[in-house]
C-alpha positions in Angstrom: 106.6 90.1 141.8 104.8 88.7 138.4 103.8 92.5 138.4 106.7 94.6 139.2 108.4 91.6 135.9 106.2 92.4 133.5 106.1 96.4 134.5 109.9 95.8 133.8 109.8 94.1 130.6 107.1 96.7 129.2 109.8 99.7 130.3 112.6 97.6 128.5 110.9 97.7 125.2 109.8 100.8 125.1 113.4 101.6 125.7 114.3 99.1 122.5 111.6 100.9 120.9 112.7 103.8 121.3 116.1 103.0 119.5 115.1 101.6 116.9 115.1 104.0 113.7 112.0 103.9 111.3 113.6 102.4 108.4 114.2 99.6 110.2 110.7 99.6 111.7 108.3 99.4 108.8 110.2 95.6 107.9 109.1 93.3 110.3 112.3 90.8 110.3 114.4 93.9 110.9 112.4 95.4 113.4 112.8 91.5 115.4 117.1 91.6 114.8 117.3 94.9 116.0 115.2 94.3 119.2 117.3 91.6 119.8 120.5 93.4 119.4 119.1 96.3 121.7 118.7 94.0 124.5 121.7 92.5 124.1 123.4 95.7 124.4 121.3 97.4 127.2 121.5 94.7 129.6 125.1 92.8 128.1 127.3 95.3 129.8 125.4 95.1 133.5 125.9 91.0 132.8 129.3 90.9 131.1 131.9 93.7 134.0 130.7 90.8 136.5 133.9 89.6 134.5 136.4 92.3 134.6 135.3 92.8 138.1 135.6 89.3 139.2 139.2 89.8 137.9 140.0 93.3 139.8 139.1 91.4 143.2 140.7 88.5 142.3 143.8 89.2 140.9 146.7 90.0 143.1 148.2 92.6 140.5 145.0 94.0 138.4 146.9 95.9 135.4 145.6 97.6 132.3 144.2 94.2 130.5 141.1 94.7 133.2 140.7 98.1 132.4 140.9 97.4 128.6 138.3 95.1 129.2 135.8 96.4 131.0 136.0 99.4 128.8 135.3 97.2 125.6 132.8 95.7 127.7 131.1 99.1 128.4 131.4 100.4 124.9 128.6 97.8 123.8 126.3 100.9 125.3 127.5 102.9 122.5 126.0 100.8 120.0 122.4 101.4 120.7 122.9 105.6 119.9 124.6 104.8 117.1 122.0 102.6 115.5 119.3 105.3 116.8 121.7 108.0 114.8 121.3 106.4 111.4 124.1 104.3 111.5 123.4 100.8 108.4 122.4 97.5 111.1 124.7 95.4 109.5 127.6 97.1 109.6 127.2 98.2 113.2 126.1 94.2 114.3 129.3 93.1 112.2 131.6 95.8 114.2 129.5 94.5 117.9 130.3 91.2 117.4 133.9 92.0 116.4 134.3 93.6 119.8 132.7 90.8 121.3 135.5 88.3 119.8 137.9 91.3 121.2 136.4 91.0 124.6 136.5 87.1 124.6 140.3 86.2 123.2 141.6 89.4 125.4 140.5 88.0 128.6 141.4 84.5 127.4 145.0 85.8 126.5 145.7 87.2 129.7 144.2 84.6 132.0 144.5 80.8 131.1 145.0 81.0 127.3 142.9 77.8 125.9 143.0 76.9 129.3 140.6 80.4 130.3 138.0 80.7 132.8 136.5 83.0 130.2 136.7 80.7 127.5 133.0 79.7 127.4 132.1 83.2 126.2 132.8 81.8 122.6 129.8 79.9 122.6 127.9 83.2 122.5 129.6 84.5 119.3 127.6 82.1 117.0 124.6 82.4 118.9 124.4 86.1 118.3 125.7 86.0 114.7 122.4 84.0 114.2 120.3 86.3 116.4 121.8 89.6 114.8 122.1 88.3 111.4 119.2 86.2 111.0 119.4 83.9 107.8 122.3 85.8 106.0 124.9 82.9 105.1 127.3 85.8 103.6 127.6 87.5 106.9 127.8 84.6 108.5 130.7 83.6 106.9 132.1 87.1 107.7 131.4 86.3 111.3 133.4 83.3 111.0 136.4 85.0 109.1 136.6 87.7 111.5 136.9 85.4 114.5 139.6 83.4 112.7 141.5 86.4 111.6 141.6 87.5 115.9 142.3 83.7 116.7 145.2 84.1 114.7 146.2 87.5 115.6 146.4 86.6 119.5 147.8 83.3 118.9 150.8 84.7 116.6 150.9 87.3 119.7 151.4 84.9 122.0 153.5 82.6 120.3 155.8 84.7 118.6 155.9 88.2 120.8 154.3 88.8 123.7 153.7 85.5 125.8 151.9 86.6 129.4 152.6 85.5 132.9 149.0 84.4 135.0 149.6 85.6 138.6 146.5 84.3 139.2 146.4 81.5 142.4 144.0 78.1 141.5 141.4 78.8 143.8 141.1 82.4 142.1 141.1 81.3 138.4 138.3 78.7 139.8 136.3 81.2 141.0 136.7 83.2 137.8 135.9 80.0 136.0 132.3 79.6 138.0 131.6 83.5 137.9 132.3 83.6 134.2 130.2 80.4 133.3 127.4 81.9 135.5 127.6 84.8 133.2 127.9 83.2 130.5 124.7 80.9 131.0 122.6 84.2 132.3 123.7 86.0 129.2 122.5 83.3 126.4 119.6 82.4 128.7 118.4 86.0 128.2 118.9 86.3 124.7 117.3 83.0 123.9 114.2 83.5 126.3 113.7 86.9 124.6 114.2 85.6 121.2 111.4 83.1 122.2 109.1 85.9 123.4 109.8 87.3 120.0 109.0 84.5 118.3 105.6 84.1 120.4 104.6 87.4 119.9 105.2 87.2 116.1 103.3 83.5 115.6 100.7 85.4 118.0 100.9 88.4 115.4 100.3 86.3 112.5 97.5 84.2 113.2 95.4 87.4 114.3 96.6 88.7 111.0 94.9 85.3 109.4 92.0 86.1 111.6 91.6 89.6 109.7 92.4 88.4 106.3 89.5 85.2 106.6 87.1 88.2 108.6 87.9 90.0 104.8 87.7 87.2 102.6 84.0 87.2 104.5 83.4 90.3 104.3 84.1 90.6 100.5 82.1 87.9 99.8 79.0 89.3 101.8 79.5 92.7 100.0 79.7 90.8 96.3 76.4 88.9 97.1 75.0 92.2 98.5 75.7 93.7 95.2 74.0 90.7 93.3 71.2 91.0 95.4 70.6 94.2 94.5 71.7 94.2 91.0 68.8 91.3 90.6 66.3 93.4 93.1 66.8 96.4 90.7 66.6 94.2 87.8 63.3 93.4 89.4 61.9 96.4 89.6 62.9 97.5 86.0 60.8 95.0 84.8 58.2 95.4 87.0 57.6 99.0 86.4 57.7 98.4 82.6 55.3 95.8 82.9 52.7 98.0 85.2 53.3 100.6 83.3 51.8 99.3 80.0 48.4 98.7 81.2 48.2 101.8 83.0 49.2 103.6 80.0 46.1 101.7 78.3 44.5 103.0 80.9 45.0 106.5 81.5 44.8 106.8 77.6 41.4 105.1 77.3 39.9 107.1 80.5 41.2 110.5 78.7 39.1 109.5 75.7 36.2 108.7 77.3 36.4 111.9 79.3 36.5 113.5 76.1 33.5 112.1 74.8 31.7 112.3 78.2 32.4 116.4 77.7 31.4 116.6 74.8 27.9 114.8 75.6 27.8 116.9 78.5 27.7 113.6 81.1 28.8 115.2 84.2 28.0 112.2 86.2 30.0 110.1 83.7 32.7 112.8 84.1 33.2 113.0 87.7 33.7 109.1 87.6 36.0 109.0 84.9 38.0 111.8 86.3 38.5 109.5 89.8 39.7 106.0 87.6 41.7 108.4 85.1 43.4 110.6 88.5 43.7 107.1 90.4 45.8 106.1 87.0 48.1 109.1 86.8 48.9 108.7 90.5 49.7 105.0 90.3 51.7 105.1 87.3 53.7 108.5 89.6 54.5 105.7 92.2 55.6 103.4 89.5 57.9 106.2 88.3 58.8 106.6 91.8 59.8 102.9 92.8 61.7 103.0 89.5 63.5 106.2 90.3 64.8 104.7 93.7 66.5 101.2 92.1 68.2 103.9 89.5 69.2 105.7 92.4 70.4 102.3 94.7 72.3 101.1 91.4 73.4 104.2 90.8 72.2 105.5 87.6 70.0 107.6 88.4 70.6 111.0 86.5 69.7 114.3 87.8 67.2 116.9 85.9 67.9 120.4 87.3 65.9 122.9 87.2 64.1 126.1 88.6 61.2 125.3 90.6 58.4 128.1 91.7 58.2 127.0 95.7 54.7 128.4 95.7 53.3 126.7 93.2 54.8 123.4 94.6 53.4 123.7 97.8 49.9 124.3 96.5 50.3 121.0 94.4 51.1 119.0 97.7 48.4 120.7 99.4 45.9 119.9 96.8 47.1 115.9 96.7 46.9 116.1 100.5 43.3 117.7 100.8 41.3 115.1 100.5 43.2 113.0 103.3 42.5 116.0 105.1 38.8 116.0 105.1 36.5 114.8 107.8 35.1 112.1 105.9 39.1 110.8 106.0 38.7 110.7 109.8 35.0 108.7 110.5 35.3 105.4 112.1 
């Protein structure tokens, strides 16, 4: 049962859903008044001809006031195409709840006056200015105009032209009375319980979106103290690699002199060693360059050199830093 419900309420809005136009979509109190007013007039009409049906059984002599009714009463099914066709909400709630007040004091007119069965329907007229209208106070006041204006139109109607005759026995116009009130109390019960659903689903909306906006607020923060990190870490290796640099400098530059003079005594002992401490100097101060190359590139200043490059010659340089990895000695134990 709890299944086949919610399978029903999940088919309902994508029916609402379906209705509603995109301009009214994308704004999120629109969007909740105009669900509101779909439901109201999908399932209304199936709630509200129990009245006009009520009456056709009831009444000895059914006439045209019960098909005028149930025709207004129908007619709220129009409202939900016309919205979907581009039709302005407000205009169209303003016209539905006019034709509610029609409904209501046409019934009451015909059966019972102030007296009606029917009567209780008012109630609803406020409750759905509120629900269709949301905060408005200037359509409000419209609502309340409008209903005046119809009070006063049917009670000048009845007073001064057209009084009507109730052929309708006690026991009938009690029966009316319950049906109606049953109506009645199903009809606002709906709207208010879906409101409330609304209502849930939009404080439920919210705090996930507070969820997202702190898991942001987080997230910014970790990325700006990611950035300082590396901002100091590159700052780091700036100075670093200047400071390394300087003595090897000294020392590259001093081993290049003394391989000079070595040569020129003709010290090839001398030589070989120099050559090792002056190579091991130019291939440290390379990885200096290097580590300082990849902190330009990670704070993104590092600025590209291009230019044509003979493969051959390249490969023979990696093969000759590689060689002496490569040798046998490399491998003993």
């Amino acid at each position: 049962m709890k299944a086949t419900l919610s399978r029903m309420i999940v088919a309902l809005d994508r029916l609402v859903n379906y209705f509603i136009p995109p301009r009214i979509a994308v704004d999120r109190d629109g969007r909740n008044r105009a669900h509101v007013f779909l439901v109201s007039h999908i399932l209304g009409p199936l709630i509200g001809n129990v009245v006009p049906i009520a009456l056709y059984v009831l009444d000895p002599t059914p006439g045209y006031q019960v098909a005028v009714l149930a025709i207004s009463i129908t007619s709220f099914w129009i409202f939900p195409f016309v919205l979907r066709a581009g039709a302005p909400y407000n205009p169209l709630a303003l016209v539905s709840i006019q034709n509610l007040i029609f409904c209501i004091l046409w019934s009451c007119y015909f059966y019972g006056g102030v007296t009606s069965p029917t009567l209780p329907w008012v109630l609803v007229i406020p409750l759905l200015a509120f629900f269709y209208l949301g905060s408005s106070k200037s359509l409000r006041a419209i609502v309340m105009i409008m209903f005046a204006a119809n009070l006063a139109i049917f009670s000048g109607s009845y007073l001064f032209g057209f009084p009507v005759k109730n052929d309708l026995p006690v026991a009938a116009m009690q029966g009316l009375g319950l049906i109606s009130t049953v109506a009645a109390s199903l009809y606002v019960a709906m709207m208010a319980l879906y409101y409330a659903k609304i209502q849930a689903s939009q404080t439920e909306l919210e705090s996930e979106m507070r969820q997202h906006m702190a898991t942001a607020s987080a997230l910014r923060l970790a990325t700006e103290e990611a950035e300082l990190a590396g901002a100091a870490k590159a700052e780091f290796l700036a100075k670093m690699s200047h400071e390394l640099r300087t003595p090897l400098n000294a020392v590259i530059g001093y081993s290049q002199i003394l391989l000079e003079d070595a040569g020129d005594e003709g010290d090839s002992e001398t030589t070989a060693d120099l050559n090792k401490i002056h190579n091991a100097g130019q291939h440290l101060l390379k990885l200096v360059n290097e580590v300082l190359d990849l902190s330009k590139i990670e704070a993104g200043k590092m600025e590209l050199d291009l230019e044509e490059t003979d493969l051959a010659e390249l490969l023979s340089e990696i093969v000759d830093a590689e060689r002496p990895s490569a040798t046998p000695a490399s491998f003993a134990i």
